[in-house]
N, C-alpha and C positions, 0 to 999 in steps of 0.2 A: 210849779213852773209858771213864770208869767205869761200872759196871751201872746204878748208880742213874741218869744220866744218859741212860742207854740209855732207860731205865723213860718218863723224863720225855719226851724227845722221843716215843717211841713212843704213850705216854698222848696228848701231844700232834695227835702227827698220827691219833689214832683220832680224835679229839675234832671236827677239820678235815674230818676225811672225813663225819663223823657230821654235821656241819654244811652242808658241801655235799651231803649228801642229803637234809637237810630244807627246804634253799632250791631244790635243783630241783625237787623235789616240789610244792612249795607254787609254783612259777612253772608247774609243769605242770598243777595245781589250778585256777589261774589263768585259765587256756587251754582246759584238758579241759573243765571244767562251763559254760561260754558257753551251750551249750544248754538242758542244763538247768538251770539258773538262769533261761531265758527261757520257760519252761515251769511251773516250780513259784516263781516269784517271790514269791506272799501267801501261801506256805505253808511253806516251808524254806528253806535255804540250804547251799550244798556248797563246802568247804572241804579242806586236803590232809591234814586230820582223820578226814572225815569216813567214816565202816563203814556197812555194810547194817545193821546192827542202831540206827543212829542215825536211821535214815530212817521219816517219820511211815507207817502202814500204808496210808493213799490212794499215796502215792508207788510204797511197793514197790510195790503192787498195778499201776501201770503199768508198769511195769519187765518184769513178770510175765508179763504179757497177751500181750506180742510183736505190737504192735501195729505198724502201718508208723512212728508218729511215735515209737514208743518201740525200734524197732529204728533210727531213725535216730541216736537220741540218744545209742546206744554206740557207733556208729559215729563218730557227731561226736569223742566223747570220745576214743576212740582217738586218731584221724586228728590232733585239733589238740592234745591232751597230748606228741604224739609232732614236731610240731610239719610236717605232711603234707597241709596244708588241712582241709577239714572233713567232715560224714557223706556227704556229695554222692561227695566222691572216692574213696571208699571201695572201691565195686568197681570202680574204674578201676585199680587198682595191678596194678603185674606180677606176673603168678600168685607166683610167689616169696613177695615180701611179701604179698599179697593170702590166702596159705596160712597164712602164723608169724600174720596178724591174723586171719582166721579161727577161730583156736586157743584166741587169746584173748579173741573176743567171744562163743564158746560156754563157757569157763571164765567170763567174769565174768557172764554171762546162768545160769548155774547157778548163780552165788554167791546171786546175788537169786532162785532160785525156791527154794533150799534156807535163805534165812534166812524164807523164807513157810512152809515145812514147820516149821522150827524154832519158828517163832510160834504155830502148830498143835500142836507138841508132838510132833511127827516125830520130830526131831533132836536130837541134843545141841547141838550147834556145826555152824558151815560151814567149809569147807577156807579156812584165811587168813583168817576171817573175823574175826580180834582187830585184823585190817592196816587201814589204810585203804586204800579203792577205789583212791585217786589211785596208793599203793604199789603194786599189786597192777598196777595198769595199766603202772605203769612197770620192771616187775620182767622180767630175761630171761624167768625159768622161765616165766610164763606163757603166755609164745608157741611152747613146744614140746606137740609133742601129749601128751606124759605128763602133763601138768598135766589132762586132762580124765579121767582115770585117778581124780583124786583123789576119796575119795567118801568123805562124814560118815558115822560111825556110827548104826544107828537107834536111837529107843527103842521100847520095847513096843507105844506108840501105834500105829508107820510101819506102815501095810498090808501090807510085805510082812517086816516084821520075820521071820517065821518062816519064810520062805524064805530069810534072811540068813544064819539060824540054822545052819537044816539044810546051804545050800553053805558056812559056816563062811567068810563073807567074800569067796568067790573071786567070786560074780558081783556082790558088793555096787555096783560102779559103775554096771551096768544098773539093778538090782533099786531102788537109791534114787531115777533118775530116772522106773522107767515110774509112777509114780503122779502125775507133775505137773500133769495137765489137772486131775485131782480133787483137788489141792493148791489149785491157783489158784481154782477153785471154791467149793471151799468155805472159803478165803481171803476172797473176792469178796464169800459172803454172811455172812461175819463183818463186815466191813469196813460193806457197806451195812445190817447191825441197829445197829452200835456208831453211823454218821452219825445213821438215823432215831431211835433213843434220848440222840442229843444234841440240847437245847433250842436255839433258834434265836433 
């Protein structure tokens, strides 16, 4: 077979692949946000588009909080993206899976309290946070533990930037998350001046 022939099938079947992974994506979009979509119905909508940085800041902020209905709602997401039932069966799985999903409802529960620091002016960026959610859920890596390894850069702002400095990166995984209670805080009362300074 000629090269150039090579080229085009090959072009080809990238194109194929690249297309069945935007249609399982989007039928796992489909599936994963049944919850929340029953929860923020008059205020957003979620899509196999959709990123932490598209989400209006009421939202993140629940996401944040780790509330029993918003730690249900990754669980839903998980369980019915992956197509497992819903947030209910979640700790029912056999420790096996119940560990790889564990891995990754604490990586994507960091994604949303690290795009709240970024909003603060923490962070640069969050790890995968160019992806969309649905991606990110449906991606192996994020079900191994080295995925929670992953930790954004600070800026100047982040509270412990100059402890980042001085360990030169090595405890940066720790050091980015202990300030999150005071992230979500004073997140919280950004959130409720920006509501009471909007007209009604």
């Amino acid at each position: 077979m000629p090269i150039e022939s090579c080229r085009i099938l090959e072009g080809g079947m990238m194109a194929d692949l690249i297309s069945m992974e935007a249609h399982k994506n989007k039928k796992a979009a489909a599936r994963g946000f049944k919850e929340w979509r029953r929860i923020f119905r008059s205020i957003t909508d979620f899509d196999e588009h959709t990123r932490w940085a598209d989400l209006p800041d009421e939202v993140l902020l629940f996401f944040c909080e780790g509330c029993p209905e918003s730690k249900n709602a990754f669980y839903d997401l998980l369980m019915r993206a992956h197509r497992l039932g819903n947030g209910h069966d979640f700790e029912t799985q056999r420790f096996d899976r119940l560990t790889t999903f564990m891995n990754a409802y604490f990586f994507i529960t960091d994604q949303g309290r690290f795009e709240c620091m970024r909003r603060l002016g923490w962070l640069e960026r969050v790890p995968r946070g160019d992806k969309p959610i649905i991606e990110v859920v449906m991606a192996s890596e994020t079900y191994d533990y080295a995925a929670l390894l992953e930790a954004p850069e600070p800026t100047p702002a982040h509270p412990y930037y100059e402890e980042d400095q001085q360990s030169r990166g090595v405890d940066r995984a720790a050091l980015m998350r202990k300030p999150v209670l005071d992230a979500i805080r004073q997140f919280k009362e950004k959130v409720q001046l920006e509501t009471s300074a909007t007209p009604h």
